[in-house]
C-alpha positions in Angstrom: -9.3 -10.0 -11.0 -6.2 -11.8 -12.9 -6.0 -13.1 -16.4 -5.1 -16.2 -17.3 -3.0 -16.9 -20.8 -2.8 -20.0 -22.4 -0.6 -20.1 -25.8 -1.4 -23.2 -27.9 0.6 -24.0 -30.7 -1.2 -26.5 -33.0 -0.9 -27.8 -36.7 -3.0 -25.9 -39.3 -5.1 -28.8 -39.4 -5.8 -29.0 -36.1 -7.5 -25.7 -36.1 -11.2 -26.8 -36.2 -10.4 -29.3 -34.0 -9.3 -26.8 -31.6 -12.4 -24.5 -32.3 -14.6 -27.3 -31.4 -13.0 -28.4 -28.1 -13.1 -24.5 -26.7 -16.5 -24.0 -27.9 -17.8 -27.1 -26.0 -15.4 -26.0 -22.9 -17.2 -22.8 -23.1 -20.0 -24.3 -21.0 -18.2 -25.2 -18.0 -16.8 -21.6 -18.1 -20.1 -20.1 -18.6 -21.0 -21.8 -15.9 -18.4 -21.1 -13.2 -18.9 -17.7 -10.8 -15.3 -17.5 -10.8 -15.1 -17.1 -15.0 -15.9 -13.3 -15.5 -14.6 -13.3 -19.2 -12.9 -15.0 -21.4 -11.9 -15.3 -25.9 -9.5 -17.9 -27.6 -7.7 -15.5 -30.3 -5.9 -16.9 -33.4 -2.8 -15.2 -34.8 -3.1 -13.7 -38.4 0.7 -13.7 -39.3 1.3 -17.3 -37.9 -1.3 -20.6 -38.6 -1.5 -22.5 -35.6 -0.9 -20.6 -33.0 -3.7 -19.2 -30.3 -3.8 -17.8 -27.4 -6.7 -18.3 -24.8 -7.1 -15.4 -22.6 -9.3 -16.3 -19.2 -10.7 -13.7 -16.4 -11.2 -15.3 -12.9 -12.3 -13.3 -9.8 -8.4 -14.5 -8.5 -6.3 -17.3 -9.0 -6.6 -18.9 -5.8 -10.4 -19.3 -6.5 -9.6 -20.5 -10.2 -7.5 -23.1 -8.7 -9.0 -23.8 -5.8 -12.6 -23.2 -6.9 -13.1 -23.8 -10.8 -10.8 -26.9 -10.8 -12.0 -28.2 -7.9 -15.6 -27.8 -8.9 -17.7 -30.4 -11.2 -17.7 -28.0 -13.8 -13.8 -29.1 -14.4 -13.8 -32.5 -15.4 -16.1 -32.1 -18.2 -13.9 -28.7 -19.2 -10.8 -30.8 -18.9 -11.7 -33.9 -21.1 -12.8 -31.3 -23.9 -9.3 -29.7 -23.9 -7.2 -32.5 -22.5 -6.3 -33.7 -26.5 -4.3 -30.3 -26.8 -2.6 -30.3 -23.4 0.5 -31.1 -25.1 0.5 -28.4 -27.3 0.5 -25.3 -24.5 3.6 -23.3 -24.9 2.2 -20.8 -21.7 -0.1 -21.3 -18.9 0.4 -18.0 -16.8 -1.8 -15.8 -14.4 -1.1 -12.1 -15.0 -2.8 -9.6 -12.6 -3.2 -5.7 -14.4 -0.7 -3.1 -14.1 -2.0 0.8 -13.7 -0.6 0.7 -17.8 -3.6 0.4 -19.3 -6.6 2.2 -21.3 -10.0 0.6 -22.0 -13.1 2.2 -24.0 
């Protein structure tokens, strides 16, 4: 598994618009066996800025499955009005630092 971080920085106003786009792009993701998980988060001591956290089974079938699937065009033209506002698009694989409950 690796997670994949997106940081969006977006005007305040923006911020429904935003909502909306993700929670129409959740579809695609529901949809996709290579999605396992996934949450957009918003920050509480700065407006505007989110980060979009993503599970895939590994990031050569997130690349090479999900967005070549028919499941990403739709994903894409829901978020494609905010491409310009990613500040990060990483993939981060887990470290043996960590504690979950």
């Amino acid at each position: 598994m690796v997670i994949e971080y997106i940081r969006y920085k977006v005007e305040p106003s923006q911020r429904e618009s935003l909502l909306a786009a993700y929670a129409q792009a959740a579809a695609q993701l529901d949809a996709s066996p290579y999605c396992l998980a996934y949450e957009l988060t918003e920050c509480e001591e700065e407006a505007g800025q989110f980060m979009l956290r993503i599970e895939w089974t590994s990031t050569q079938e997130h690349l090479n499955g999900f967005r070549k699937s028919e499941l990403f065009p739709p994903f894409f033209a829901s978020v494609k009005g905010f491409f310009n506002n990613i500040q990060e698009m990483r993939h981060y694989r887990l470290t043996a630092v960590q504690r979950r409950k």
